[in-house]
Every structure is written in C-alpha cells, then in structure tokens.
N, C-alpha and C positions, 0 to 999 in steps of 0.2 A: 248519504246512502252508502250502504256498506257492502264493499267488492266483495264477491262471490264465486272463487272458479271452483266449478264441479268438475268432477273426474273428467267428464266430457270432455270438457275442455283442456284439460289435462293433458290427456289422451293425444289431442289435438296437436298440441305443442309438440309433448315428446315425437310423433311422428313426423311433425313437420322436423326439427332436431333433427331426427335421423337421417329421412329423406337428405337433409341440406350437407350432413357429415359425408352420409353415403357418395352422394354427388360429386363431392368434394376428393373423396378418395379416390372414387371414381375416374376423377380427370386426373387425378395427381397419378394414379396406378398406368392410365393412360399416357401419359405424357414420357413418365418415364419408361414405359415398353416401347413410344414412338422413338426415341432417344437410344436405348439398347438395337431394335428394330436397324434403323438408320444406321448405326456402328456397323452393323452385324454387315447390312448391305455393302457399306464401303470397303467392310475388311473382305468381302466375297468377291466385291471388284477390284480392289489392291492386291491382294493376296498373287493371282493369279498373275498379274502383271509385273510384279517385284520377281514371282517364281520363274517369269520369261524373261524379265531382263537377267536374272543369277543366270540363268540356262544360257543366255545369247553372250555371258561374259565368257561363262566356260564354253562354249564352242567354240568362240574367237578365240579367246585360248590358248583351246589345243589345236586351232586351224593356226595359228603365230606360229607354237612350237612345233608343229608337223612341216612347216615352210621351214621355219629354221632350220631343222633337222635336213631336210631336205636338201637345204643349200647347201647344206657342209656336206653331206656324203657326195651330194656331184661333184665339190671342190676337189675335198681328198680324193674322191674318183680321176677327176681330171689329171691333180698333181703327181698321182701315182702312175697315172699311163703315161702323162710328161717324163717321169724317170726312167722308166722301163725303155722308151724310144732312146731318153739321152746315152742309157747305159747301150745298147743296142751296136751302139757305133763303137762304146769300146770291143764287147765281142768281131766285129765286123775289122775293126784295126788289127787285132791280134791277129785272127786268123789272115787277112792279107797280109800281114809278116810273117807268119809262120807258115805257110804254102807257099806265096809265091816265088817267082823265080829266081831273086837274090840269095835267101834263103834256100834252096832245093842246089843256088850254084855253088854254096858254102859247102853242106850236104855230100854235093859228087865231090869235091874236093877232099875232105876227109873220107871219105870212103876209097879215095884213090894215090893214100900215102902226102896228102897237103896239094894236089895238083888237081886241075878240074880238065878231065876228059875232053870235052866239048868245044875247052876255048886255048886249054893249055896255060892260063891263069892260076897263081897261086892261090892259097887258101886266104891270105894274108889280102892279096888284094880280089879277094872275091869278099870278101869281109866289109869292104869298105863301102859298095853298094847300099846292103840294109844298114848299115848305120848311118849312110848320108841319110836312106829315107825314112828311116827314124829319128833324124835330128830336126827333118822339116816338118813331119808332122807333130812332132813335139811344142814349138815353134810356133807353129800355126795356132795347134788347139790350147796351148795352155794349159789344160788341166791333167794332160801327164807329168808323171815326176820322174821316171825313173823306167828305163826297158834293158831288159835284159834275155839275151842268148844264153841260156846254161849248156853244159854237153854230158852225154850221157852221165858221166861220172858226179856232174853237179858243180863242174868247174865254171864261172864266167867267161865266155867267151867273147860277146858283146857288149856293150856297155855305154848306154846315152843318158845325161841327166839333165833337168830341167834345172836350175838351181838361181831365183833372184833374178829372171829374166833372160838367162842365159844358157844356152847351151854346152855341153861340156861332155867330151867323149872321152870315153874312161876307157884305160889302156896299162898295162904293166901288173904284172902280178902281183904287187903291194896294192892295186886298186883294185882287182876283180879280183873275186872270194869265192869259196868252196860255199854250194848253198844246196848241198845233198841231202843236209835235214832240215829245210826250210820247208813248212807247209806247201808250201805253191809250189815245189819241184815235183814233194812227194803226192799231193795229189791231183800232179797232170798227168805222171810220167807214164801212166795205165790208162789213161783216157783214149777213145778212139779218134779218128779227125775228125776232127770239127768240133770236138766238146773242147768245154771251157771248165776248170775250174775258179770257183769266187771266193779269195779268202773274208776272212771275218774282217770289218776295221776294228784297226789300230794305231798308235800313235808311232810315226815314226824314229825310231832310232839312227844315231850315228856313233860307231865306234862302242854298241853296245850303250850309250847313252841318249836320253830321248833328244830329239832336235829340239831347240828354241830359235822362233816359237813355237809350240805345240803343234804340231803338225797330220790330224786324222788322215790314214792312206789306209787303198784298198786295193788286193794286184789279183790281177787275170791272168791266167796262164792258159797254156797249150800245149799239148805233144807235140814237134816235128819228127816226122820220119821221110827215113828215102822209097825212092820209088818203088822197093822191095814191099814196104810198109814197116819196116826194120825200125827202132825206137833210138835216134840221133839226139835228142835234146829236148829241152822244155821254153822255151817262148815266154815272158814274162810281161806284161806291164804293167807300171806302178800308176793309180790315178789318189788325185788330190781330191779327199774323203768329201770336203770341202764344196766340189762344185756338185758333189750331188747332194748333200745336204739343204744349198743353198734354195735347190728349184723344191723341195718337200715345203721351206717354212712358211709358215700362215703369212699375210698379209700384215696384221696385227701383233703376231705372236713371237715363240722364237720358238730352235728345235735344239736339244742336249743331246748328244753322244757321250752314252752312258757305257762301261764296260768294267 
C-alpha cells in the first residue's frame, strides 16, 4: 500500500516543527533572561554593598588621619608651651640679676666715684655679691653658659662662665671685652625695665673662632638703670641653644638648627 501524505498533513508537521522549535527558543530566550535577570539582581545587591564598604574605608580614613593630625598638633601644642614656660625662667633670672639689690649696690657705687653710699663698700667688693649669685645659679641650672655685666660704654664688667662643669669667674682686662657692638648690648641698651631682648641662635665663638664642639647659644639681655632711671649697663645671659632644642624634638625624630 503506498504512503500518501497530503498537504494536510504536511501542514501538520510543519506546525507541529514549529510549535517544538518555538518552544524550544522559547525556554532557551528564557533561561538565558533568568540568567541575565539573576546577574543583574546580585550586581544591584553587590553593587551597593562594595560602594559602602569603599565609603566606610574612606571614612575610616580620614577619621585615622584627622586623629593623627590631631595628635601631633596637641603634641607640638604641648611641646611649645613646654618651651615658652622653660624659656620664662631665663627672662625671670635676668631680670632678678638686673634689678635686684647686688646689682642696684654695684649701680650706687659707680654713680658715687666706686663707693657705695649706703654701706661705705667699694665698687670692687660690691661686685662680688652678683657674681657669687650668678656662679650658683649657673651651677645649679646648667644650661647657662655665660653672664655678663656690660657698663654703659659696653665694657665687661662682670663676668661668670659655665665651661665643662665648672665654674669660672672672669676677671682682668685681657678677659672681659669691649662688647658695644654686640647685638645684645645694642638691643637692650633702649629697652625700658623689664624688657628683655632675644638674640637669634648661633654658634658660639672663642677668640673669634667657633668653639669645638659646635656649640648653639642664645643670650638675653636687659637694661639696668639706677634709681634716677638713668641707663647703667646691659645684663647679659648666655643660654646653651641645646637645652631648649632638646624639649622641641619629637619622640621619634630629631630637630636641625639651620642658619
């Protein structure tokens, strides 16, 4: 018997064909939008989460470096009202040498041809007073180097040194020096009481050549006057650059005096 497919049937097929192809896409076109779909979701709940953790890194941070920042400006805050106190006492030394009464008995003495009115004491041993109490506080503190009485004209008059542990009272014209254009004479000698002039640091010299070791100092001075308010002298003291350097440097670090 001999097969026979009419169109009909034909028909049949090709639509069933189709139908099964369609179907087939169908799931396939399916499957991969469920796939895309899914992507999309995790990348919309990732997304968000990755952009909070970058945000919580940068917050942390700049919350680190705002602490950090923070802690060093209190530090150098602290370390510099530490200096200004330590410096305090130099101002505070000078002017109790250059007012008080050894000082002011030196003063009436020169003003009275080398004799001191009051006690009948020479100039010579009214002298001896401020430079014992400048050889003890010298002594004591340590970190002076050097005081000195200039007189009007910018001659040395007194003269205490600190030098390698020792104390050492400078005496004779070959040791005390003419220091009438030395900064610290000329910018006390116009000062009113109680100011202070601060020279710059630098290193210091002996004999015109610098000390070894290297030596940073830094000197305070003062007017003395007599009781008129009359302009007697300049007040000097030399401090070792050194011990104020030392309370500035970091814990970790170090500090250069540069000039």
């Amino acid at each position: 018997m001999q097969n026979t497919v009419t169109a009909h049937h034909v028909n049949r097929i090709d639509s069933a064909l189709i139908h099964n192809r369609t179907k087939g896409m169908c799931g396939f076109i399916t499957s991969r939008l469920s796939v895309r779909l899914t992507a999309m979701l995790l990348a919309l709940a990732v997304i968000p989460m990755v952009g909070l953790g970058v945000l919580s890194y940068v917050q942390a941070s700049r919350a680190l470096r705002e602490l950090a920042l923070s802690n060093v400006a209190q530090d150098a805050a602290a370390r510099i009202s530490d200096v200004q106190t330590f410096q305090e006492q130099f101002v505070s030394d000078l002017l109790t040498l250059a007012d008080g009464p050894p000082t002011a008995a030196v003063v009436r003495a020169r003003d009275n041809g080398g004799i001191d009115p009051m006690t009948g004491d020479t100039e010579e041993v009214r002298m001896e007073r401020p430079t014992l109490i400048s050889a003890t506080m010298m002594r004591n503190k340590r970190f002076y180097q050097q005081l000195r009485f200039i007189d009007p004209n910018g001659d040395e008059s007194v003269g205490v040194d600190y030098l390698d542990g020792e104390i050492v009272a400078v005496t004779g014209t070959g040791a005390l020096l003419n220091r009438s254009n030395d900064p610290s004479f000329e910018g006390a000698r116009d000062l009113q009481p109680g100011e202070v002039f601060i020279s710059e640091i630098k290193l210091d010299r002996v004999d015109g050549e610098l000390r070894v070791p290297q030596t940073p100092i830094i000197r305070y001075s003062t007017p003395v006057r007599n009781s008129a308010g009359e302009f007697r002298g300049v007040m000097v003291v030399t401090v070792l650059a050194n011990s104020i350097v030392d309370r500035l440097a970091a814990e970790h670090g170090e500090i250069y005096l540069a000039g």
